[in-house]
PDB file of N, H, CA, C and O in Angstrom:
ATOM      1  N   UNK A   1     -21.743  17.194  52.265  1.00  0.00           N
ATOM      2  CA  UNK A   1     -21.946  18.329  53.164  1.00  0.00           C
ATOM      3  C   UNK A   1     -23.451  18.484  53.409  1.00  0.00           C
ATOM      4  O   UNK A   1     -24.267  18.373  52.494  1.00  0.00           O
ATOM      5  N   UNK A   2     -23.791  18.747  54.688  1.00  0.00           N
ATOM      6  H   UNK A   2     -23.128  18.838  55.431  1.00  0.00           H
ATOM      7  CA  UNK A   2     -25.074  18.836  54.856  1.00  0.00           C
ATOM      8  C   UNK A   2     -25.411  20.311  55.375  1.00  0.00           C
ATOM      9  O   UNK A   2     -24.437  20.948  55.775  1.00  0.00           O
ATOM     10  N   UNK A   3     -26.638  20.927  55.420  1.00  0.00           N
ATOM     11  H   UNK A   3     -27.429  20.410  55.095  1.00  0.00           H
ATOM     12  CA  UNK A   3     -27.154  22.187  55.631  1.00  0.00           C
ATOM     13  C   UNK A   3     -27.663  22.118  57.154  1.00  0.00           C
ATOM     14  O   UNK A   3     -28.347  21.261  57.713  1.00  0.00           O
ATOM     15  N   UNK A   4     -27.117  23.266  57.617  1.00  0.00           N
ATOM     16  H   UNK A   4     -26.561  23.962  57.163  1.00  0.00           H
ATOM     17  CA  UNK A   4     -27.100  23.458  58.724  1.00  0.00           C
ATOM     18  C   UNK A   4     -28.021  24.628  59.549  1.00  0.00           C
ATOM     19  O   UNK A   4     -27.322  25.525  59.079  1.00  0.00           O
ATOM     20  N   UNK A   5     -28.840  25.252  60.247  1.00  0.00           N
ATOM     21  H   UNK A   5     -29.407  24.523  60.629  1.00  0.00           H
ATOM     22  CA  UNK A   5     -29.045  26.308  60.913  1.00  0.00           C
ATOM     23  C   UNK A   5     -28.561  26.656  62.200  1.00  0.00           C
ATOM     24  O   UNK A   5     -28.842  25.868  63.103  1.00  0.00           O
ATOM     25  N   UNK A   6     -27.683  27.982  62.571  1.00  0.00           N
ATOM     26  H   UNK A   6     -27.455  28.621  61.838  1.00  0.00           H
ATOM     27  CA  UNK A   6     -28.310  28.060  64.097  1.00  0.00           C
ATOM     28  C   UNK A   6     -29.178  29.377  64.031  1.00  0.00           C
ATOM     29  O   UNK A   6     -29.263  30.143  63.071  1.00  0.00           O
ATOM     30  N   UNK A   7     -29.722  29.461  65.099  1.00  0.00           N
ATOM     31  H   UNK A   7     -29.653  28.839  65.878  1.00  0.00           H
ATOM     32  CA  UNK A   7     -30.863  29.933  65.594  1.00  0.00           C
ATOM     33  C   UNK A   7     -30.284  30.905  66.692  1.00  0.00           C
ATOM     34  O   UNK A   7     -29.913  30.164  67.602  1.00  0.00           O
ATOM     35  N   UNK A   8     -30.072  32.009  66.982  1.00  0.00           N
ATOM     36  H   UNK A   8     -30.374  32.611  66.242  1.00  0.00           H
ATOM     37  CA  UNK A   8     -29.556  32.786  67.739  1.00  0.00           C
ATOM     38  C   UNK A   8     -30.545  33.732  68.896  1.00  0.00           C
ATOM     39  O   UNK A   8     -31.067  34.660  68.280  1.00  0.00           O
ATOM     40  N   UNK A   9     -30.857  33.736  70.100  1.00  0.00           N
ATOM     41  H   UNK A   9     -30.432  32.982  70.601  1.00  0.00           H
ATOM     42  CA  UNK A   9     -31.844  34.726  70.464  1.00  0.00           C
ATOM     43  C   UNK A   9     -31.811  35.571  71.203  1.00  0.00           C
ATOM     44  O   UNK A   9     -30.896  35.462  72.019  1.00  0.00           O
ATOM     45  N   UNK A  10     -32.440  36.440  71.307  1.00  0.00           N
ATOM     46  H   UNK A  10     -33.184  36.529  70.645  1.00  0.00           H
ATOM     47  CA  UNK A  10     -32.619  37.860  71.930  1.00  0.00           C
ATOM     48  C   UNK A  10     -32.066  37.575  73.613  1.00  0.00           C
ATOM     49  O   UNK A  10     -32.200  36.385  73.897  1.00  0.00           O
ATOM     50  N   UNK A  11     -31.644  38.183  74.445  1.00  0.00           N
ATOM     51  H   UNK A  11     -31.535  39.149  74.214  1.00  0.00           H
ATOM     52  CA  UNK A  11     -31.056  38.340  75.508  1.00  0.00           C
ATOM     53  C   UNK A  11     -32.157  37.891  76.455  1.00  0.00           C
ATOM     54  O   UNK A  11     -31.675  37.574  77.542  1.00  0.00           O
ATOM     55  N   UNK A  12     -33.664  37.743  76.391  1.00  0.00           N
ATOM     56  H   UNK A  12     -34.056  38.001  75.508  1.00  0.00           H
ATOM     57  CA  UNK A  12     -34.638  37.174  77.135  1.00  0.00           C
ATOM     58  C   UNK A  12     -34.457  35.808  76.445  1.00  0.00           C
ATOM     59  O   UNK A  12     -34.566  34.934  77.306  1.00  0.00           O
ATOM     60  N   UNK A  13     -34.242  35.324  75.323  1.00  0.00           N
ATOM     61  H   UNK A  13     -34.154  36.033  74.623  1.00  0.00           H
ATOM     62  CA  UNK A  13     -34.338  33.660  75.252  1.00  0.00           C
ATOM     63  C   UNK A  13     -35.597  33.572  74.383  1.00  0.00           C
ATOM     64  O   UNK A  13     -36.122  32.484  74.144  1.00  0.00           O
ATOM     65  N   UNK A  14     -36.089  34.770  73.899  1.00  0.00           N
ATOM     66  H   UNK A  14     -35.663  35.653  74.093  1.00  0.00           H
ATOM     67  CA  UNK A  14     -37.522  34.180  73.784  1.00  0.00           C
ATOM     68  C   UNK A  14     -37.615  34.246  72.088  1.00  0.00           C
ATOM     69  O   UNK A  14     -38.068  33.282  71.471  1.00  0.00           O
ATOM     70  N   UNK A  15     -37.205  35.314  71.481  1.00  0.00           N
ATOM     71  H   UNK A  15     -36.836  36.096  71.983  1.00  0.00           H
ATOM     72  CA  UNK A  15     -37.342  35.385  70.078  1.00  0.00           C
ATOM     73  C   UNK A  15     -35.840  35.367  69.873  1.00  0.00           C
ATOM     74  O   UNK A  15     -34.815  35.649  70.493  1.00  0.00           O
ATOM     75  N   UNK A  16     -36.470  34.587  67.932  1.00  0.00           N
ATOM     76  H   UNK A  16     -37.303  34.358  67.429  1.00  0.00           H
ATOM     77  CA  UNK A  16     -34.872  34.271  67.130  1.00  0.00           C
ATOM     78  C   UNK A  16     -34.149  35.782  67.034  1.00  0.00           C
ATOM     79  O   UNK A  16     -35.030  36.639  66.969  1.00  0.00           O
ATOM     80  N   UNK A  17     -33.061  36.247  67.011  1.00  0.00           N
ATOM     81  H   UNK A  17     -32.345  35.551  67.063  1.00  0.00           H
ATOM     82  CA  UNK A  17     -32.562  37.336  67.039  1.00  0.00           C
ATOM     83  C   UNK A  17     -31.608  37.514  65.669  1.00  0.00           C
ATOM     84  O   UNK A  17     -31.390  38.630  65.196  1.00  0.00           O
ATOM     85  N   UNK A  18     -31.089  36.332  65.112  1.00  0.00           N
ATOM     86  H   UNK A  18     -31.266  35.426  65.496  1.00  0.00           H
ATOM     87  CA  UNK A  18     -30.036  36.249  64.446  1.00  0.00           C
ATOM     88  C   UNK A  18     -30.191  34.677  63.777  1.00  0.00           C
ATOM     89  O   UNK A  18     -30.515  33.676  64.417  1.00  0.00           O
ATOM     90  N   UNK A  19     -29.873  34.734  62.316  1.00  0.00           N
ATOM     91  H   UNK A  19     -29.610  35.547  61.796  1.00  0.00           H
ATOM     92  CA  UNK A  19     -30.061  33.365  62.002  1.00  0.00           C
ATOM     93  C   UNK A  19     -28.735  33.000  61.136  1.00  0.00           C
ATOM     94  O   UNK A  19     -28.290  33.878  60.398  1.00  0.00           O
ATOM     95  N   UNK A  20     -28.124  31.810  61.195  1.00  0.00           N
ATOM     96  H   UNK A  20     -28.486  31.096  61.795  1.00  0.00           H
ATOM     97  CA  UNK A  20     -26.879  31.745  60.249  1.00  0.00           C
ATOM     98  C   UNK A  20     -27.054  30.189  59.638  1.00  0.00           C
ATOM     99  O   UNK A  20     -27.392  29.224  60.324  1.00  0.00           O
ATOM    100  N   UNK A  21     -26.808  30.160  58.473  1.00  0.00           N
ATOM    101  H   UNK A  21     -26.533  30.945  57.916  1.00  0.00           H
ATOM    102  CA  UNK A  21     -27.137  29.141  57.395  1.00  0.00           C
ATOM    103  C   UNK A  21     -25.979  28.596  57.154  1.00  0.00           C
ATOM    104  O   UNK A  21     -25.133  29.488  57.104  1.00  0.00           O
ATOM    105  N   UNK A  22     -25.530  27.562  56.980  1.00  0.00           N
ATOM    106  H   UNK A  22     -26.217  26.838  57.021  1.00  0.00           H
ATOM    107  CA  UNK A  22     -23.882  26.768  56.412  1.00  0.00           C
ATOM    108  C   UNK A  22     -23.977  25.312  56.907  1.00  0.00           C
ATOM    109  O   UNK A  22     -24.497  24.745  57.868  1.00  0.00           O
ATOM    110  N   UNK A  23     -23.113  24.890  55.632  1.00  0.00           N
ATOM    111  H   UNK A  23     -22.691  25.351  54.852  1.00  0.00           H
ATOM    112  CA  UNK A  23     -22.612  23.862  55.240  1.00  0.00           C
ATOM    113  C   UNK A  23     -21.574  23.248  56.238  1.00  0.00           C
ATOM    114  O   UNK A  23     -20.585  23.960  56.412  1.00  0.00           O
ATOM    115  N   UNK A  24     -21.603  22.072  56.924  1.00  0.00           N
ATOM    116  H   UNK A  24     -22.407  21.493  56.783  1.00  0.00           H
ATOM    117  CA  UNK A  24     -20.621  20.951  57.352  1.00  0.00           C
ATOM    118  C   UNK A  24     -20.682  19.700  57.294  1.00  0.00           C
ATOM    119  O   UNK A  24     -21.707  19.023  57.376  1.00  0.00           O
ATOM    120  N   UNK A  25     -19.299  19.227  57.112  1.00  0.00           N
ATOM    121  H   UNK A  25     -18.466  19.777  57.045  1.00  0.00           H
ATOM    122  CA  UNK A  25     -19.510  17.647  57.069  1.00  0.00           C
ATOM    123  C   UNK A  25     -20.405  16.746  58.192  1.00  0.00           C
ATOM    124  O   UNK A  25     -20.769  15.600  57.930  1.00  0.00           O
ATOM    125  N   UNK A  26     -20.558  17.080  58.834  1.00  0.00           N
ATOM    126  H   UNK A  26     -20.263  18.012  59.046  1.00  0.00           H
ATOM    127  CA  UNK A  26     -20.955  16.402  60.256  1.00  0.00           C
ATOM    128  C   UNK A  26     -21.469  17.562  61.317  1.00  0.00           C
ATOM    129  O   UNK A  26     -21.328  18.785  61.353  1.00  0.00           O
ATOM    130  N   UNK A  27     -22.108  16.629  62.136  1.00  0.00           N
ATOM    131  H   UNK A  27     -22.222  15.636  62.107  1.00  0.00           H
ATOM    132  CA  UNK A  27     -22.825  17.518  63.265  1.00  0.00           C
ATOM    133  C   UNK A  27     -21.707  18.240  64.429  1.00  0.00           C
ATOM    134  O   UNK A  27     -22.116  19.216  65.058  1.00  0.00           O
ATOM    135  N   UNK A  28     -20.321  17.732  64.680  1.00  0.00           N
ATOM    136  H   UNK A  28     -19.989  16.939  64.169  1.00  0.00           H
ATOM    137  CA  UNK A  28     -18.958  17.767  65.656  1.00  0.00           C
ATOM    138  C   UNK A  28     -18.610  18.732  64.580  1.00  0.00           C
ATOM    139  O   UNK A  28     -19.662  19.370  64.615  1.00  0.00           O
ATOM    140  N   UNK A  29     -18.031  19.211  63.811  1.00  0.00           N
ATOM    141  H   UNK A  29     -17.177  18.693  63.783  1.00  0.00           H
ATOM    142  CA  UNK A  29     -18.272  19.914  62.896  1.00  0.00           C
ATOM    143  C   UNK A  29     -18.525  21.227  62.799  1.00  0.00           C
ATOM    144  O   UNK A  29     -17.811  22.230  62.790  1.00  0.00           O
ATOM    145  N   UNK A  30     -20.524  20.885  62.674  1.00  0.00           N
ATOM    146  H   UNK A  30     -21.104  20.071  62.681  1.00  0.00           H
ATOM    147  CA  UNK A  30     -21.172  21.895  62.158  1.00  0.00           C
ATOM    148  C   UNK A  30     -21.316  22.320  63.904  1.00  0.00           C
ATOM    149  O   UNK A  30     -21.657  23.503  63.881  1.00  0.00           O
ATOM    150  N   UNK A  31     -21.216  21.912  65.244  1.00  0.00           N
ATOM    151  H   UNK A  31     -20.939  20.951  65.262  1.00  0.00           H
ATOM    152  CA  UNK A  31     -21.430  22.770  66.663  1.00  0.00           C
ATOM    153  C   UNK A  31     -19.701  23.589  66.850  1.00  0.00           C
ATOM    154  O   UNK A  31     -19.484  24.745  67.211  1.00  0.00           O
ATOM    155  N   UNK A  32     -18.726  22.569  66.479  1.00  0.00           N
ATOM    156  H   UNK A  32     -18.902  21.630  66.186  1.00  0.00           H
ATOM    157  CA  UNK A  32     -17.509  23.592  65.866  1.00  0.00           C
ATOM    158  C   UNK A  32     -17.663  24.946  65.528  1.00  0.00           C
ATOM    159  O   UNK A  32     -17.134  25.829  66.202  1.00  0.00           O
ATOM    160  N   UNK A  33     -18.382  25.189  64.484  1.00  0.00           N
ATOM    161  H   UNK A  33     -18.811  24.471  63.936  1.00  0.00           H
ATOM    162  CA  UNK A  33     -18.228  26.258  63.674  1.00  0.00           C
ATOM    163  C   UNK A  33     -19.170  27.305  64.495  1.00  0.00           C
ATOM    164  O   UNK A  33     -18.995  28.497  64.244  1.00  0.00           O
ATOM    165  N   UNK A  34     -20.008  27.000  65.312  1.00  0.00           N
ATOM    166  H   UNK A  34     -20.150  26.031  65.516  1.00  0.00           H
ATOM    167  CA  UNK A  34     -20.903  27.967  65.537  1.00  0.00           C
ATOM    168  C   UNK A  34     -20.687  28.907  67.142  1.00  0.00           C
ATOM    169  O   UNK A  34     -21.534  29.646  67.643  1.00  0.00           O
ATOM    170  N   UNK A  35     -19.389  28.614  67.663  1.00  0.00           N
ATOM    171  H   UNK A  35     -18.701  28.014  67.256  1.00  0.00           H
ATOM    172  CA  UNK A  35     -18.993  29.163  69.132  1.00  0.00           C
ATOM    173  C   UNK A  35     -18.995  30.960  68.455  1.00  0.00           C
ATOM    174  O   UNK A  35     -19.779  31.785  68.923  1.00  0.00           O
ATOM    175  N   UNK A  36     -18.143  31.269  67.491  1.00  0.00           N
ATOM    176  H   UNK A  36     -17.506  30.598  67.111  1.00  0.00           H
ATOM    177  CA  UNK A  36     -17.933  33.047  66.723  1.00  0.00           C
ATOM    178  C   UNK A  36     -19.163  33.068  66.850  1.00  0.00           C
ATOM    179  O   UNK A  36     -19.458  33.159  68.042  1.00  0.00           O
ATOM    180  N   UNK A  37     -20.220  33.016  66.047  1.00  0.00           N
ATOM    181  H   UNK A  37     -19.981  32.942  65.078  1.00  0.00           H
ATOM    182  CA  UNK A  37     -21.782  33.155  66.026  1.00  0.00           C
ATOM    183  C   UNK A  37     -22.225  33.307  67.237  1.00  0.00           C
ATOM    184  O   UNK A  37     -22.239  34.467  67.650  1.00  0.00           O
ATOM    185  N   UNK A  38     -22.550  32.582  67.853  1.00  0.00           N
ATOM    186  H   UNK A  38     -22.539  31.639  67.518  1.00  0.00           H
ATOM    187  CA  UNK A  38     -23.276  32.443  69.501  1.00  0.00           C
ATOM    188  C   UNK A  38     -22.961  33.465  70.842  1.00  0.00           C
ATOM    189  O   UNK A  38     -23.651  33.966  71.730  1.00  0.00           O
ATOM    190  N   UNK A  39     -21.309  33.480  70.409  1.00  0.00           N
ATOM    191  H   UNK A  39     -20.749  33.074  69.687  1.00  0.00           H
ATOM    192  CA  UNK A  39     -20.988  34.030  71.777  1.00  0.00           C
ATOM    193  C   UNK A  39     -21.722  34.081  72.907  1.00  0.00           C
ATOM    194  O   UNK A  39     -22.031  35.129  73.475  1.00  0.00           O
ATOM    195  N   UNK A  40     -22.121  32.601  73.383  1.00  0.00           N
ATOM    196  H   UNK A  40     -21.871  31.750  72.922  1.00  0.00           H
ATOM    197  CA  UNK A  40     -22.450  32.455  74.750  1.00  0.00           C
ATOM    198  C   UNK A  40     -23.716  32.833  74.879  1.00  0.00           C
ATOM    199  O   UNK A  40     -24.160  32.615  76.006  1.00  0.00           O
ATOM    200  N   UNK A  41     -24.849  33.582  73.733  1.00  0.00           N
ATOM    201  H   UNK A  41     -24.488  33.759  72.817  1.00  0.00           H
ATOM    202  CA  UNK A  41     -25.847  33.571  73.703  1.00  0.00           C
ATOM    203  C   UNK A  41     -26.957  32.483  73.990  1.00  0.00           C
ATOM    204  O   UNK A  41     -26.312  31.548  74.463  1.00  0.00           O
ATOM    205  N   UNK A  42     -27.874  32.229  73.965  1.00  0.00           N
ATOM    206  H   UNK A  42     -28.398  32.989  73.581  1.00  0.00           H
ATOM    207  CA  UNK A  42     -28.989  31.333  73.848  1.00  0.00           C
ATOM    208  C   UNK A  42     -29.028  30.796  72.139  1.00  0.00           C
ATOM    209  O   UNK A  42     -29.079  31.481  71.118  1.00  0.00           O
ATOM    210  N   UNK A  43     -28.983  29.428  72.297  1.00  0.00           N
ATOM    211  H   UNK A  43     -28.941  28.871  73.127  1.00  0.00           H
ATOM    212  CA  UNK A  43     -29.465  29.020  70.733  1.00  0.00           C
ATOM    213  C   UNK A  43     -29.194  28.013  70.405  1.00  0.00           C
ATOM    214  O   UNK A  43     -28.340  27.248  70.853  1.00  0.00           O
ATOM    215  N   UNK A  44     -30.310  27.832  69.095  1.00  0.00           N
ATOM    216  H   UNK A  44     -31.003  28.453  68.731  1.00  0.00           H
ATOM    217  CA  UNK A  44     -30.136  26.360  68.628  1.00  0.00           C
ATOM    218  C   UNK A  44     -29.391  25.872  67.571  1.00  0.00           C
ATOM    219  O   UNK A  44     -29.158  26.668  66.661  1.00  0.00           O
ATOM    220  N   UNK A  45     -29.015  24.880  67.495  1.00  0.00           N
ATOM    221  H   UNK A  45     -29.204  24.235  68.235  1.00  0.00           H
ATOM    222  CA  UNK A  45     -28.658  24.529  66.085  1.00  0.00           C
ATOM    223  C   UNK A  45     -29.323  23.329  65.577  1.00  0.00           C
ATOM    224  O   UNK A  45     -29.596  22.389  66.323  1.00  0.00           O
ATOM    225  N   UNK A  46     -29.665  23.339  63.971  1.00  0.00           N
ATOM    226  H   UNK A  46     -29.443  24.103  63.365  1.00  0.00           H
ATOM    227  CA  UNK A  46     -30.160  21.802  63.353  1.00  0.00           C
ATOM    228  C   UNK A  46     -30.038  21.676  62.362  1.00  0.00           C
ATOM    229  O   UNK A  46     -29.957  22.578  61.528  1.00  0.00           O
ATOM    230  N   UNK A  47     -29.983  20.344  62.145  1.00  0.00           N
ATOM    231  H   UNK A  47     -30.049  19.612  62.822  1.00  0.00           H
ATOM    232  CA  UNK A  47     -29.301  19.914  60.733  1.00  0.00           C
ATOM    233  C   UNK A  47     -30.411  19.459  60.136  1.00  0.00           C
ATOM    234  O   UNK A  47     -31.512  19.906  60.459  1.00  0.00           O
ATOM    235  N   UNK A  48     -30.228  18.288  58.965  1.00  0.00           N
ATOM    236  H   UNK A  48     -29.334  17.926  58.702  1.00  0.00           H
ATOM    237  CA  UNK A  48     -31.286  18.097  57.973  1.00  0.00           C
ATOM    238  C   UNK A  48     -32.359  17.256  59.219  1.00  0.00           C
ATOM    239  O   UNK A  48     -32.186  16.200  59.826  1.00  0.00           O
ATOM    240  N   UNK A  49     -33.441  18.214  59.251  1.00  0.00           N
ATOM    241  H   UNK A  49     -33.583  19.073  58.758  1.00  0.00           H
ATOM    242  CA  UNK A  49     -34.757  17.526  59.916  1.00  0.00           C
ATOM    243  C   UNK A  49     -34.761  17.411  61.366  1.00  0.00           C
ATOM    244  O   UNK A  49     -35.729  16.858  61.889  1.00  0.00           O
ATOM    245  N   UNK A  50     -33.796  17.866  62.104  1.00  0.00           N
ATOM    246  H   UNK A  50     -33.010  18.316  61.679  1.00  0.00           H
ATOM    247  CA  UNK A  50     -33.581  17.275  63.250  1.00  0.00           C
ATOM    248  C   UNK A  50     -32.568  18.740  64.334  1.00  0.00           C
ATOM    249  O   UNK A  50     -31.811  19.659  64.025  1.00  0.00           O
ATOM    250  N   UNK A  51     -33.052  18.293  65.421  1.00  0.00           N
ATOM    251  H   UNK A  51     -33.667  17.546  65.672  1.00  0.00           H
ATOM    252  CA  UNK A  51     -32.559  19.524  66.383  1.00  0.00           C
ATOM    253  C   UNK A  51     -31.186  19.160  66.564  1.00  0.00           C
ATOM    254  O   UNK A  51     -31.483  18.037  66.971  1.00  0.00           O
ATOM    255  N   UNK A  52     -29.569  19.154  66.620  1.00  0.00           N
ATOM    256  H   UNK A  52     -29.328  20.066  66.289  1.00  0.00           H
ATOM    257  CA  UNK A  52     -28.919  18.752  66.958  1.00  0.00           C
ATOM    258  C   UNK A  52     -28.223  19.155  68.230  1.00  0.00           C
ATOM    259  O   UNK A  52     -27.836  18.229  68.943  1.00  0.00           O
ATOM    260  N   UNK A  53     -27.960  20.619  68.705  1.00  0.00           N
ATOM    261  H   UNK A  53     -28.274  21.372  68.127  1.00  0.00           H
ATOM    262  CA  UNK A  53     -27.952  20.833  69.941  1.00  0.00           C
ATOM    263  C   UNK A  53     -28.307  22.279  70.460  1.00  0.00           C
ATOM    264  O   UNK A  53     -28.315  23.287  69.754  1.00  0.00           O
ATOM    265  N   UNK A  54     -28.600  22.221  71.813  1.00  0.00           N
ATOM    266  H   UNK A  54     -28.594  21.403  72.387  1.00  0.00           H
ATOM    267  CA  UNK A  54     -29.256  23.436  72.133  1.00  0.00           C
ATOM    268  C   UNK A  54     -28.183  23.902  73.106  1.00  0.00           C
ATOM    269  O   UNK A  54     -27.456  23.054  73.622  1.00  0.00           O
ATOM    270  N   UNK A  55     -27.963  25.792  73.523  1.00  0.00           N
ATOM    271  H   UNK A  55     -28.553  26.481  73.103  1.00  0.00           H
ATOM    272  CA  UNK A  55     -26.967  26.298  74.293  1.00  0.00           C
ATOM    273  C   UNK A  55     -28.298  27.066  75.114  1.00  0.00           C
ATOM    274  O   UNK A  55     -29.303  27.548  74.591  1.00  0.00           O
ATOM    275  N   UNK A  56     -27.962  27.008  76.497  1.00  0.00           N
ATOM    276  H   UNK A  56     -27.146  26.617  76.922  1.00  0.00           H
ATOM    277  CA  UNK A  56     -28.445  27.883  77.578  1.00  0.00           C
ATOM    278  C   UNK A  56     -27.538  29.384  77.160  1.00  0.00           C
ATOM    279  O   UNK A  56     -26.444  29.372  76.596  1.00  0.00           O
ATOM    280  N   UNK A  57     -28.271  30.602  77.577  1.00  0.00           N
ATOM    281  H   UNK A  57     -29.160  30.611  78.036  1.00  0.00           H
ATOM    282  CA  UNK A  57     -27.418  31.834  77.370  1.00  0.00           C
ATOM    283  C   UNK A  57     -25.981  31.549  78.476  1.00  0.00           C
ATOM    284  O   UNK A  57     -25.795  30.537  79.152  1.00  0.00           O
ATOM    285  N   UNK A  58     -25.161  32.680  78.401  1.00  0.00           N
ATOM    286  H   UNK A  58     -25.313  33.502  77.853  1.00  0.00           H
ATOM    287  CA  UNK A  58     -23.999  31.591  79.217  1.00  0.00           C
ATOM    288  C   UNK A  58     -23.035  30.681  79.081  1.00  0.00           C
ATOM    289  O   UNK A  58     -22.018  30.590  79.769  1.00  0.00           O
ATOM    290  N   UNK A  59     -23.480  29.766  77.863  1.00  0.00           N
ATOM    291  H   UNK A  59     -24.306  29.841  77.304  1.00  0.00           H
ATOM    292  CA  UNK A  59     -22.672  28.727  77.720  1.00  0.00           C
ATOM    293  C   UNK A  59     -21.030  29.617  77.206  1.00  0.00           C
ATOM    294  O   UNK A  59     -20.802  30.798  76.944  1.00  0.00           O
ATOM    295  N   UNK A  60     -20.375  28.706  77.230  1.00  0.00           N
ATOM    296  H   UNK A  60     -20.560  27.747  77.444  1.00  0.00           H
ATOM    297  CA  UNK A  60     -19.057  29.341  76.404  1.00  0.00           C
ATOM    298  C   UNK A  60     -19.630  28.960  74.973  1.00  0.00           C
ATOM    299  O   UNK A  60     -20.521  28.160  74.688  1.00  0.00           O
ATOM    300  N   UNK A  61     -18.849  29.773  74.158  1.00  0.00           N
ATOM    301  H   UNK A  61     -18.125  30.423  74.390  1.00  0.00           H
ATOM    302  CA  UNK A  61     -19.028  30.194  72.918  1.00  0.00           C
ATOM    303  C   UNK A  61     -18.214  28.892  72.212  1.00  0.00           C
ATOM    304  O   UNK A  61     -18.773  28.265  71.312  1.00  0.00           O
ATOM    305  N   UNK A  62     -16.993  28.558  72.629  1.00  0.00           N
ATOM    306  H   UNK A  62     -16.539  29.068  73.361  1.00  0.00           H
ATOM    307  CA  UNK A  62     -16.229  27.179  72.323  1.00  0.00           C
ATOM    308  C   UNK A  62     -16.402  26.541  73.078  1.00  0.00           C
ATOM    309  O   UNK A  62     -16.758  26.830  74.220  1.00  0.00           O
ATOM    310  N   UNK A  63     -16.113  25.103  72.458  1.00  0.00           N
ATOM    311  H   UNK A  63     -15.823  24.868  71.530  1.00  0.00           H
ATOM    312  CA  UNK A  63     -16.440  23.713  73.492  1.00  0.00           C
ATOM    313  C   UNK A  63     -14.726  23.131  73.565  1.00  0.00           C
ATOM    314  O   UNK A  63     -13.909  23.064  72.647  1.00  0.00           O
ATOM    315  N   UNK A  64     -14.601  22.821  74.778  1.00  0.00           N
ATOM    316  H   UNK A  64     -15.264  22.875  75.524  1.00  0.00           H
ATOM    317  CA  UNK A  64     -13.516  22.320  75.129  1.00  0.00           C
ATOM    318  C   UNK A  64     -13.322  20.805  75.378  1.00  0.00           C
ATOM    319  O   UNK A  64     -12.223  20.372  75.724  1.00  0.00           O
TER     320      UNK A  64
END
């Protein structure tokens, strides 16, 4: 299991607003788990060392 962040931000995009820490096997996975969190907000997520994906505000919260 690897350690995960997303990065959640303020309704301008500009500052972190919200931060959530957890564990997944994989990166398909760990962007899984983070649609509840985000709700369509702006934000990042990254795993060990590395950015793995970024959401425009807007996006859907689940990936289809």
């Amino acid at each position: 299991m690897q350690l995960y962040r997303l990065f959640i931000f303020d309704r301008f995009g500009r500052r972190i607003e919200e931060t959530q820490e957890f564990r997944a096997v994989d990166d398909q996975t760990a962007i899984e788990l983070t649609g509840g969190w985000r709700r369509a907000r702006k934000a990042e997520l990254w795993g060990p060392g590395r950015q793995v994906r970024t959401w425009s505000a807007g996006a859907p919260a689940f990936e289809r």
